[in-house]
C-alpha positions in Angstrom: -72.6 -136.1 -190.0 -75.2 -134.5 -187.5 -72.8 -135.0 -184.6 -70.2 -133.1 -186.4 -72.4 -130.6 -187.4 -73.8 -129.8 -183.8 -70.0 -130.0 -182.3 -68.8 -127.5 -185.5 -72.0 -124.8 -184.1 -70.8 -125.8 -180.6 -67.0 -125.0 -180.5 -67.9 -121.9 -183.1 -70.1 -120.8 -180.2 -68.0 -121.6 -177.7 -64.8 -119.7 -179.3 -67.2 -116.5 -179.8 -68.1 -116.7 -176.2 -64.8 -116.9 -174.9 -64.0 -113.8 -177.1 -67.0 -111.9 -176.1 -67.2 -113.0 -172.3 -64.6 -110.4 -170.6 -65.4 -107.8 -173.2 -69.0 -107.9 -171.8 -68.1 -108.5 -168.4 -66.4 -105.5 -168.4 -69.1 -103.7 -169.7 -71.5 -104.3 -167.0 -68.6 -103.6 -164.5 -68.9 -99.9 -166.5 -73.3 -100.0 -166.8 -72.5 -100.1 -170.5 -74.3 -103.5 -171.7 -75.9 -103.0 -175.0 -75.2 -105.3 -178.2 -71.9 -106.7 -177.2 -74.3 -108.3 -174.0 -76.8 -109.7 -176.7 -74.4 -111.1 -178.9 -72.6 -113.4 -175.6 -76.2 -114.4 -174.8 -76.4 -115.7 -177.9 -73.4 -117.1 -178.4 -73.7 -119.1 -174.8 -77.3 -119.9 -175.6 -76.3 -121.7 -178.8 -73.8 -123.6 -176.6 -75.7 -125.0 -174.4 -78.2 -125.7 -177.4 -75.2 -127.5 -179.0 -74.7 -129.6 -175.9 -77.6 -130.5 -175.4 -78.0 -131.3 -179.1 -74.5 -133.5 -178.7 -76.0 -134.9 -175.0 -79.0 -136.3 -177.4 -77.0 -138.1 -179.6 -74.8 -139.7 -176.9 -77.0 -139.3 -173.5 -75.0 -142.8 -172.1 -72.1 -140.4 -172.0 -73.0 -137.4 -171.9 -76.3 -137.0 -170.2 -74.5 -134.4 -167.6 -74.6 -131.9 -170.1 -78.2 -131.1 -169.7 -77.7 -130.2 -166.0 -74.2 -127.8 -167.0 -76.4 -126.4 -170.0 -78.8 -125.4 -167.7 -77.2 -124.4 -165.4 -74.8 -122.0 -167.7 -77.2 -120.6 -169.7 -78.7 -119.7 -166.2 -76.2 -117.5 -164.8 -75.5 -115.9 -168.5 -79.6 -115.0 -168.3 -79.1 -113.4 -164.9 -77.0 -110.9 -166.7 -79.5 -110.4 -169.3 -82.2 -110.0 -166.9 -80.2 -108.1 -164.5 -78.7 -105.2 -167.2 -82.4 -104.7 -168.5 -83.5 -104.0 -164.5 -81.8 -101.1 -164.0 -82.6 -101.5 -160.5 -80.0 -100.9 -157.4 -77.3 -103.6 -157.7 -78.1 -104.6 -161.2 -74.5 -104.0 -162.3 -73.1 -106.2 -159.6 -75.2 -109.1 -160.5 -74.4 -109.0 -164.5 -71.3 -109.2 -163.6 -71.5 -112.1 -161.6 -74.1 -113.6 -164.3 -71.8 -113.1 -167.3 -68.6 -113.7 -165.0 -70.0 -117.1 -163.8 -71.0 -117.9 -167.4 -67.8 -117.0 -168.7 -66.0 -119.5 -166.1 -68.3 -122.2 -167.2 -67.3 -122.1 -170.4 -63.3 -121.9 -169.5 -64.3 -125.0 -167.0 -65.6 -126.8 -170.6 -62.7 -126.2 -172.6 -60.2 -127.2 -169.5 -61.6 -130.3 -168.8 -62.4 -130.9 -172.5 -58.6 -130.7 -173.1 -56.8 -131.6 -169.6 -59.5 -134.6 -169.3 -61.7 -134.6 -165.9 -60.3 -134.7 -162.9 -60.8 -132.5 -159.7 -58.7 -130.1 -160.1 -59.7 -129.5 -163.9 -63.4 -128.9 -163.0 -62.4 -126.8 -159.9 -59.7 -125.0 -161.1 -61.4 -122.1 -163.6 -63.8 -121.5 -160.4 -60.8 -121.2 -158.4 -59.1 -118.6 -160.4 -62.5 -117.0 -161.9 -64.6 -116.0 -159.1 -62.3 -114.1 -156.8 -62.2 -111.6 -160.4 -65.9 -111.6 -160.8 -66.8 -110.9 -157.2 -63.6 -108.4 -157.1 -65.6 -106.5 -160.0 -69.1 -107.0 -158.8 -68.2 -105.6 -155.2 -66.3 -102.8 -156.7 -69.3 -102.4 -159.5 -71.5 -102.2 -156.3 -70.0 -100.0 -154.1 -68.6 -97.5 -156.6 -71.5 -96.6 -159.2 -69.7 -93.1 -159.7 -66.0 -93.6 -160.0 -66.7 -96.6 -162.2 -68.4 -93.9 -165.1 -66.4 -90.7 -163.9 -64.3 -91.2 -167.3 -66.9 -91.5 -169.5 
């Protein structure tokens, strides 16, 4: 019962994440983080929680959660950190701190359905960064344009 408990809080976390990630993403591309921001830290901090909580209750198995748990909730605090700055750059690196949180959860749910392999823990980096950096360069360069139609 408590593993399906902490997987239930996990996917539910997981699914709101997903939803939330390009929204915020976005956002920070625009200097706009706010609520939307606080409500994808939570819902990736309460994923990693979750995995780490599942990691516990299986760590023969699944002890390399703790190191992708940390290492997630990492980049997702970057943007946190980075969007309360306000310093020069800070939009470009939210955007790469929510972006590269975002792909970690896509690389979850790929490998988690398409089983482990390679190309299935490769392949949401591949496709995911060139966007994120794409959006922090542009986030960096362009502070003006980027809130000229607000």
């Amino acid at each position: 019962m408590t593993h399906d408990v902490v997987l239930a809080v996990h996917v539910a976390a997981g699914v709101l994440g997903v939803v939330l990630g390009p929204l915020v993403v976005w956002r920070a591309y625009r200097r706009r983080v706010g609520r939307l921001a606080a409500g994808y830290h939570g819902a990736v901090a309460a994923v990693c929680i979750s995995a780490l909580g599942l990691a516990a209750l299986d760590v023969a198995r699944l002890w390399w959660l703790l190191p992708i748990s940390l290492g997630t909730y990492a980049l997702v605090l970057r943007g946190v950190l980075a969007g309360r700055g306000h310093r020069p750059g800070w939009a470009a690196s939210a955007v790469r701190g929510y972006g590269g949180a975002y792909i970690a959860l896509w690389t979850a749910i790929v490998v988690v359905s398409a089983g482990s392999s390679v190309l299935t823990w490769l392949l949401p980096a591949i496709l995911g960064t060139p966007v994120v950096e794409l959006l922090a360069a542009r986030a960096h360069r362009e502070p003006a344009m980027i809130n000229a139609g607000d």
